[in-house]
N, C-alpha and C positions, 0 to 999 in steps of 0.2 A: 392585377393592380394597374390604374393607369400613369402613365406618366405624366409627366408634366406638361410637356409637348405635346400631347391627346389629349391633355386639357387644357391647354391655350387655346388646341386647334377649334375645341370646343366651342371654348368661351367667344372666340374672336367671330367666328360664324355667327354668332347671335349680337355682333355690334353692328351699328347704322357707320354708313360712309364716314360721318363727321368725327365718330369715337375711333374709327379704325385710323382716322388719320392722326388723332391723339394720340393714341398710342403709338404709332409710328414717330411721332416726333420723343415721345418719353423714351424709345427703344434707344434711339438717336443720341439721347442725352446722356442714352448708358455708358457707349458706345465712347464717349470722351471724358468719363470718368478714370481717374486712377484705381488702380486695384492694388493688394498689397505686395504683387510682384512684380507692381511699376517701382522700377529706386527711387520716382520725387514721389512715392505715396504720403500723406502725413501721416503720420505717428502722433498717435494718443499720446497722455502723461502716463497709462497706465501698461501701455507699451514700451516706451521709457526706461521706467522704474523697473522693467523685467528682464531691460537688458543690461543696464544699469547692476542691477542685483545677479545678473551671471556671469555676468564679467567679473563683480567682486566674488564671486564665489571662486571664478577658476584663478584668481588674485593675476588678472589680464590690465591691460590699461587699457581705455575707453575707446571705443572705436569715434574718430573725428566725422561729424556731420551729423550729432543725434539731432542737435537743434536746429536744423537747415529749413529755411522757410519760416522761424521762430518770431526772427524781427530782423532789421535791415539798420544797417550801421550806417548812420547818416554821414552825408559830405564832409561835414563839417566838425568831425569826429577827431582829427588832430589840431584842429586849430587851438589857439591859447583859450585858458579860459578867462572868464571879463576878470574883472578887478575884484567886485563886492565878492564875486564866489571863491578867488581867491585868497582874500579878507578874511572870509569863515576859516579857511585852512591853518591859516598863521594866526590868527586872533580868537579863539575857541571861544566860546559864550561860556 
């Protein structure tokens, strides 16, 4: 059986300079990708929902940081809010 590696070695023998630098650069890109036992890896929703669902199972409380990277809590996040959207609050339609 060959390996993978004896078959790279293979395949890359039969590319022209221009493809071998290709892939050198795609190798490259690997190379600064997260994997999932980088801690900022992202996390699916369906990865989530699995941990989400073991945690209720073992009746744990949620471990803090699932949704890190999710969204970004703007500056301007304590200031007052304007009038009119206040108006909705107090005056209901």
């Amino acid at each position: 059986m060959t390996s993978i590696r004896e078959e790279l070695d293979r395949k890359l023998n039969n590319l022209s300079p221009e493809q071998l630098d290709s892939v050198r650069q795609f190798v490259e890109s690997l190379e600064h990708q997260p994997t999932p036992a980088d801690p900022d890896y992202p996390l699916t929703n369906e990865d989530i929902d699995r941990i989400v669902e073991s945690y209720r199972q073992q009746n744990k409380p949620l471990p803090i940081g699932l949704a890190k990277g999710e969204f970004t809590v703007p500056d301007d996040f304590n200031d007052p809010l304007p009038d009119e959207i206040l108006d909705l609050f107090n005056n209901p339609a």
